[in-house]
Backbone as a printed PyTorch tensor [residue, N CA C, xyz], in Angstrom:
tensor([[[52.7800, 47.5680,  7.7760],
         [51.7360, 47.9090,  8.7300],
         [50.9060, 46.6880,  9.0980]],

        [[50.5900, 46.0270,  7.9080],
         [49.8460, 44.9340,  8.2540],
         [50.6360, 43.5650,  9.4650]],

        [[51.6910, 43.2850,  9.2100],
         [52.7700, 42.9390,  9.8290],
         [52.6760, 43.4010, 11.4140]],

        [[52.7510, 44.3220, 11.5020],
         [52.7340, 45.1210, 12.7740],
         [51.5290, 44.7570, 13.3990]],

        [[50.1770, 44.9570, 13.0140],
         [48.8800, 44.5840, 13.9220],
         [48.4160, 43.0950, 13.7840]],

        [[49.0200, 42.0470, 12.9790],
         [49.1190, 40.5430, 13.5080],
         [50.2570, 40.4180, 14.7370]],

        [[51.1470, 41.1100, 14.8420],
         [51.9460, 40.7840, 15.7550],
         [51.2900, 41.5020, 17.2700]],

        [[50.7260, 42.2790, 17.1190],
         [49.7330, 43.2050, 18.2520],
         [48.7370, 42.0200, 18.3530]],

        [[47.6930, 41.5860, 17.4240],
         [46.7750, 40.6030, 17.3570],
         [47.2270, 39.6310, 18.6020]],

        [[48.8060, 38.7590, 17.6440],
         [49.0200, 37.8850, 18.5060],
         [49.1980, 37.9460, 19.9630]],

        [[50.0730, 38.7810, 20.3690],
         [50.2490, 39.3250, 21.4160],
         [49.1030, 39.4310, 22.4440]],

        [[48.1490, 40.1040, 21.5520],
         [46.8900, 40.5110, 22.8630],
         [46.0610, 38.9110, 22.9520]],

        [[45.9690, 38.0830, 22.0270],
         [45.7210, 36.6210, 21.9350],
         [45.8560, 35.7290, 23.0960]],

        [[47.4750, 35.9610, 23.2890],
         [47.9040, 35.0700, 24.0250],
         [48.0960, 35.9950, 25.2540]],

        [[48.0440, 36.7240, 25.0780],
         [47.9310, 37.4740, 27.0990],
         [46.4930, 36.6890, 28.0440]],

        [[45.6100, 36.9920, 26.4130],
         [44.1910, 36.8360, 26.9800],
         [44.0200, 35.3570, 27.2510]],

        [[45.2890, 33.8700, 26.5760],
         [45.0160, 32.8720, 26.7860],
         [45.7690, 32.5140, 27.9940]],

        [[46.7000, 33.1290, 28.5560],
         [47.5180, 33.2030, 29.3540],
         [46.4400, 33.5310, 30.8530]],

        [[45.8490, 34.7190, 30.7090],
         [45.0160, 35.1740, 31.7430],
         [43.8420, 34.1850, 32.1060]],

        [[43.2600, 33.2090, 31.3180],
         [42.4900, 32.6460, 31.5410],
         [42.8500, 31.2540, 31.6330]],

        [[44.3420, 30.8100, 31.4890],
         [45.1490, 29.9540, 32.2270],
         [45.1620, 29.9910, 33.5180]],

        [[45.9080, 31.4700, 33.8170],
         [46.1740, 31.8310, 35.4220],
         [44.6720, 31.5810, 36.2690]],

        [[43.9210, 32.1560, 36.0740],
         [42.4490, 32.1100, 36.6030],
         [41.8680, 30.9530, 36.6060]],

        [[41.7270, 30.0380, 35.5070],
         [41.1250, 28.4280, 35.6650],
         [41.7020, 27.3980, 36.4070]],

        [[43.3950, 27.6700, 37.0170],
         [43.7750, 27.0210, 37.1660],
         [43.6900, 26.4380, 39.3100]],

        [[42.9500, 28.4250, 39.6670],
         [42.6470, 28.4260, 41.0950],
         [41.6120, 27.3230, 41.3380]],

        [[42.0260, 26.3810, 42.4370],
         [41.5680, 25.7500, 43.0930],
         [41.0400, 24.2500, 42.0990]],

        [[41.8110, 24.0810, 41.2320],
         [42.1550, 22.8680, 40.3930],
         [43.6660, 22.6670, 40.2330]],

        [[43.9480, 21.4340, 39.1370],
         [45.2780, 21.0670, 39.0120],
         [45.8430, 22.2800, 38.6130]],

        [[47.4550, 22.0860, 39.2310],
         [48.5220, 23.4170, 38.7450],
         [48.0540, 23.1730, 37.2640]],

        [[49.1270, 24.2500, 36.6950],
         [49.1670, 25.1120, 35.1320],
         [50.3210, 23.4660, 34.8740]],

        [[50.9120, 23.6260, 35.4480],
         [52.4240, 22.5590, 34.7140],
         [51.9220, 21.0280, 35.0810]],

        [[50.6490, 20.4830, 36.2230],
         [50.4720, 19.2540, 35.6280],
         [49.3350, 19.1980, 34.7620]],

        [[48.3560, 20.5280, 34.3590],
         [47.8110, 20.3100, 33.3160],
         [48.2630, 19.9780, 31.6920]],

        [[49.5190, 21.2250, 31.9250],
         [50.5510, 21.0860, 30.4950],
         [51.1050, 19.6960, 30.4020]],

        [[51.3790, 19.2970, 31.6650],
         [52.2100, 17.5560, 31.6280],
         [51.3310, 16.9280, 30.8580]],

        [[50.0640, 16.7270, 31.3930],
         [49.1340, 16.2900, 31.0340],
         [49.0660, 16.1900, 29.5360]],

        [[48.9270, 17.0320, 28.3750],
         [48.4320, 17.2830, 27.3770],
         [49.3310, 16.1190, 26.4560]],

        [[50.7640, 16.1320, 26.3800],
         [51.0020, 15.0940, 25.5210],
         [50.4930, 13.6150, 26.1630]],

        [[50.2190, 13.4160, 27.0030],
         [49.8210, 11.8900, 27.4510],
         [48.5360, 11.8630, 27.0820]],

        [[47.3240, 12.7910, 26.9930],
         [46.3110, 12.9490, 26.4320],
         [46.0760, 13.0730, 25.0630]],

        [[46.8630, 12.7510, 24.1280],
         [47.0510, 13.2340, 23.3500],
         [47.3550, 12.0330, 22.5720]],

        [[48.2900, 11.1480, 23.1610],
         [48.5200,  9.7960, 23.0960],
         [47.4840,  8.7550, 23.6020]],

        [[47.1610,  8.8660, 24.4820],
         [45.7230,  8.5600, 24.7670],
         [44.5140,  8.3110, 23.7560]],

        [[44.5530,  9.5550, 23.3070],
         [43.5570, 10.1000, 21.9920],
         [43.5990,  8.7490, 20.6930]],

        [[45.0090,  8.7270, 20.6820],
         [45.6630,  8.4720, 19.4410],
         [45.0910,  6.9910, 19.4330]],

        [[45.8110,  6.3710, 20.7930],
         [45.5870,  5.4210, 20.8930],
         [44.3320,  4.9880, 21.1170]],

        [[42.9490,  5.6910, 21.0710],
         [41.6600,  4.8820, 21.4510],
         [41.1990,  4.5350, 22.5860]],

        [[41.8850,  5.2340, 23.5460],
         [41.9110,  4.9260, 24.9080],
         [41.1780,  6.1550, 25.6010]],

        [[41.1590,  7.0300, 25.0310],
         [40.5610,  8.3980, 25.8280],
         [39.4280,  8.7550, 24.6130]],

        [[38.3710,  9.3810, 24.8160],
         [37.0200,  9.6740, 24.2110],
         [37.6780, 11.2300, 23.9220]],

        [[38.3800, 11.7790, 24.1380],
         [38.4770, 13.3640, 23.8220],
         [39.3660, 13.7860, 22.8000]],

        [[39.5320, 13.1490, 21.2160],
         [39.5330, 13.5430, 20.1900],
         [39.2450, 14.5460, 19.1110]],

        [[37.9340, 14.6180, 19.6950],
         [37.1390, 15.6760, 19.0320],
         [37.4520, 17.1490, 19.2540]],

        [[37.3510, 16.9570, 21.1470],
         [37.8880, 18.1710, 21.3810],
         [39.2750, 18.3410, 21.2020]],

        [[40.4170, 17.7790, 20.9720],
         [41.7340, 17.8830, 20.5350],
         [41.6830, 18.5690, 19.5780]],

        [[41.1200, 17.8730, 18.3340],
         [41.0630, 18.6470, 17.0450],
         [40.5850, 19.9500, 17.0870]],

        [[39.5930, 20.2490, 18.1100],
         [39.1250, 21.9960, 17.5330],
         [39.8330, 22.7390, 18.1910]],

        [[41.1220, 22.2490, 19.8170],
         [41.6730, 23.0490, 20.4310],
         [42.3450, 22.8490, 19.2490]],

        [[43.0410, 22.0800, 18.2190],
         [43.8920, 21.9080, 16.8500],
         [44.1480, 23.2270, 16.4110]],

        [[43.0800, 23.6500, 15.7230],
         [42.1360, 23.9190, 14.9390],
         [42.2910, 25.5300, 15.7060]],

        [[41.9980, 25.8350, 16.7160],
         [41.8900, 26.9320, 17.6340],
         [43.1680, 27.4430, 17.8230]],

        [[43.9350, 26.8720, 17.7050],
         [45.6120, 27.0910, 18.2410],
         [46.4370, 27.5060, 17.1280]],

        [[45.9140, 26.9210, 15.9130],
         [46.2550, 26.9620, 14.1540],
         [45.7050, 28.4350, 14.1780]],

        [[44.2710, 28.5020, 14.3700],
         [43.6900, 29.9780, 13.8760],
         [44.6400, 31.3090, 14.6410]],

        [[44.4670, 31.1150, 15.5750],
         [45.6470, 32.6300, 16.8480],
         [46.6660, 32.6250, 16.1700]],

        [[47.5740, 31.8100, 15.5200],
         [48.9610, 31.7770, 15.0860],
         [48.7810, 31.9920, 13.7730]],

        [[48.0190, 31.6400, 13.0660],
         [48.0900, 32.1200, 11.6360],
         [48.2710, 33.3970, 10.7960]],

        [[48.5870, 33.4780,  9.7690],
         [49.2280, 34.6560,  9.3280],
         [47.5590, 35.0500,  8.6740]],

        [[46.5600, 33.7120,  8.6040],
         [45.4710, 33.9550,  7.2880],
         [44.3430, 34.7330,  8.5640]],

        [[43.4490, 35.2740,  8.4900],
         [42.3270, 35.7140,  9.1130],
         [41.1330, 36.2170,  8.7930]],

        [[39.7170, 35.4150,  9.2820],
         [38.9730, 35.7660,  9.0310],
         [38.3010, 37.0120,  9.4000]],

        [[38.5420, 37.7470, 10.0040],
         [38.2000, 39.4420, 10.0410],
         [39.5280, 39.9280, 10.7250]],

        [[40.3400, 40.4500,  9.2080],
         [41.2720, 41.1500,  9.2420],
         [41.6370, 42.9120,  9.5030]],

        [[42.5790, 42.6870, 10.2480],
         [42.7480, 43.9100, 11.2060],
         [42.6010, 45.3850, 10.2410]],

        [[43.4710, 45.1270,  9.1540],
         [43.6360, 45.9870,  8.0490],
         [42.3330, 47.0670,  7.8620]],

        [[41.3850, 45.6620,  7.8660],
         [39.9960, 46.6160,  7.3000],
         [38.8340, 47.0860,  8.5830]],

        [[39.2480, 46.7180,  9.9540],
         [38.5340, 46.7720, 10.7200],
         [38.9280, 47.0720, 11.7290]],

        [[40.4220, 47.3890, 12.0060],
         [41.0160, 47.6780, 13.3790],
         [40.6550, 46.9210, 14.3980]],

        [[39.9500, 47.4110, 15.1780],
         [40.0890, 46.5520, 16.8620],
         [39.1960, 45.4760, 16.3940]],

        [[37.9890, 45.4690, 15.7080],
         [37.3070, 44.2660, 15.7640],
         [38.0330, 43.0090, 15.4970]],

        [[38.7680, 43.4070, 14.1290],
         [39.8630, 41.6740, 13.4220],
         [40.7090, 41.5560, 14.9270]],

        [[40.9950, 42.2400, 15.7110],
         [41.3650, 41.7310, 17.0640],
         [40.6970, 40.8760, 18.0200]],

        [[39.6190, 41.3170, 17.6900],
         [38.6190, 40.6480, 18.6130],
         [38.2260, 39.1560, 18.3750]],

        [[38.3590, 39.0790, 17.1940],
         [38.4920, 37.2430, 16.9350],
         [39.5850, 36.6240, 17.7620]],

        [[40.5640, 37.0800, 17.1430],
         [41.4000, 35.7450, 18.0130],
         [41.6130, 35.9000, 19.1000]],

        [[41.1840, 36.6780, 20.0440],
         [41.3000, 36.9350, 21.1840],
         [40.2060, 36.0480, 21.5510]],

        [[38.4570, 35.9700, 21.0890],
         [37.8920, 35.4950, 21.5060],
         [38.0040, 33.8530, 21.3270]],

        [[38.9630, 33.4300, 20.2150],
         [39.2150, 31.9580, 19.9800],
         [40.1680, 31.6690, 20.9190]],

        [[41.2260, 32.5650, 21.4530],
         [42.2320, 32.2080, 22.4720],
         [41.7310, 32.2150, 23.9760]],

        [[40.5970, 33.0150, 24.0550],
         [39.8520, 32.6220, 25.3490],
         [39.4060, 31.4940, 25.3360]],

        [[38.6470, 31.0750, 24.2830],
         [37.7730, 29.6740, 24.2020],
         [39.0180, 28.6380, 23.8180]],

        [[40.2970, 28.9180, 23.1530],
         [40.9270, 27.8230, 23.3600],
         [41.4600, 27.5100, 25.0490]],

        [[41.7420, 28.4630, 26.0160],
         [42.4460, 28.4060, 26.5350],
         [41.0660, 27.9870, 27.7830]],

        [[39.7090, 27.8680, 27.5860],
         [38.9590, 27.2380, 28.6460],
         [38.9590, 25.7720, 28.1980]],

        [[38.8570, 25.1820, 27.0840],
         [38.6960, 24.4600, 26.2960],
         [39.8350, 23.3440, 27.2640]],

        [[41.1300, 23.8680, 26.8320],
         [42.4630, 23.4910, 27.4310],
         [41.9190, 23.1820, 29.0020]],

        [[41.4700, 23.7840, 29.7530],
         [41.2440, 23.8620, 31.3610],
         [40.6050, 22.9120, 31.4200]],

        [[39.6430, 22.4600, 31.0770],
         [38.3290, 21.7020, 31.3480],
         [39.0240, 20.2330, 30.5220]],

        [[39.4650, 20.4570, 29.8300],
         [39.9300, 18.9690, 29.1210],
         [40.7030, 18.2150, 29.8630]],

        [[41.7890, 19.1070, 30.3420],
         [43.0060, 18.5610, 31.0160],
         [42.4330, 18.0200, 32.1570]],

        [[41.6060, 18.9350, 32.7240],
         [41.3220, 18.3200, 34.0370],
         [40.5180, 17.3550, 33.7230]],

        [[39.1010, 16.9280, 32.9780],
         [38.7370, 15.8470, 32.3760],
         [39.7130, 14.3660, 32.1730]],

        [[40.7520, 14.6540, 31.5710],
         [41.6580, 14.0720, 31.0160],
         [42.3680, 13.3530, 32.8270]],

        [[42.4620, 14.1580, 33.6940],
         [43.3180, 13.9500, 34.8280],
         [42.2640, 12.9630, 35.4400]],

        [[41.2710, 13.6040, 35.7390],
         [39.9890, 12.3470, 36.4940],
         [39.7620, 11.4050, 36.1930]],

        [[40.2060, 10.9840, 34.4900],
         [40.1440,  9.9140, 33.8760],
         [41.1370,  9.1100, 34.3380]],

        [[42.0920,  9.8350, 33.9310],
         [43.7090,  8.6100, 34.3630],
         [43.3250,  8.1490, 35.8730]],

        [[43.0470,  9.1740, 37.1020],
         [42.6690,  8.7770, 38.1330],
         [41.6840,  7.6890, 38.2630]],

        [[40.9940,  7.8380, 37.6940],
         [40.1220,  6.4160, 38.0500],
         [40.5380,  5.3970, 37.2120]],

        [[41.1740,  5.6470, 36.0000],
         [41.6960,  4.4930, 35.5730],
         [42.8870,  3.5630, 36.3880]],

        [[43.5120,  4.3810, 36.5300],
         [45.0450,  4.0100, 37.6920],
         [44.1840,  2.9880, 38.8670]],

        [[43.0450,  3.5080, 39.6000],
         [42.0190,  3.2900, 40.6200],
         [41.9670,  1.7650, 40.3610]],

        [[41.1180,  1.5720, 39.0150],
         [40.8080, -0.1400, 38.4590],
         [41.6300, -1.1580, 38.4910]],

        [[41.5750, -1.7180, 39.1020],
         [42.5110, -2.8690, 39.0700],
         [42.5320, -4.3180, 37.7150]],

        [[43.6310, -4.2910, 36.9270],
         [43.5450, -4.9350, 35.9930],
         [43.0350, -6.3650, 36.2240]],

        [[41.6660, -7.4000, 34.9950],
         [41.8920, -8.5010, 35.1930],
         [40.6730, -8.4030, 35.9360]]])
């Protein structure tokens, strides 16, 4: 049983990160050059070249929690509420994601812009 409402959990998680993909993405960069985006940002990160580390780690961190088997208000003892967490971390990961990427895109743009030297 328990089995059964993490997999419901997940499910309703990622609809809800999905839906707020589709929606952030009107009248900004598509969904697929934001996703392009993320490993070059990422490398970026790594390399010291981009300031948005921090937020990497808690989308980390955010993306770890929705998928995890462990949970801090579990469904078992609370029904819809232990739902209501990761739904509300998969919303906030999935604005988190919107706003970065595009952050991340304005950056490269004006960097590309500078002329080396």
């Amino acid at each position: 049983m328990e089995g059964m409402a993490k997999t419901l959990q997940r499910t309703a998680a990622f609809r809800a990160l999905w839906r707020a993909f589709a929606a952030g993405t009107r009248g900004g960069p598509s969904l697929s050059r934001r996703l392009g985006a993320l490993p070059r940002m990422i490398r970026a990160c790594l390399r010291g070249e981009y300031d948005g580390g921090a937020r990497l780690a808690g989308m980390a961190l955010a993306a770890l929690y929705v998928v995890s088997p462990v949970d801090l208000v579990p469904e078992g003892l609370l029904l819809v509420v232990g739902l209501v967490d990761d739904v509300a971390v998969a919303g906030w990961l999935a604005g988190a994601v919107l706003s970065e990427t595009e952050r991340f895109l304005r950056w490269e743009a004006r960097r590309r812009a500078v002329l080396p030297g």
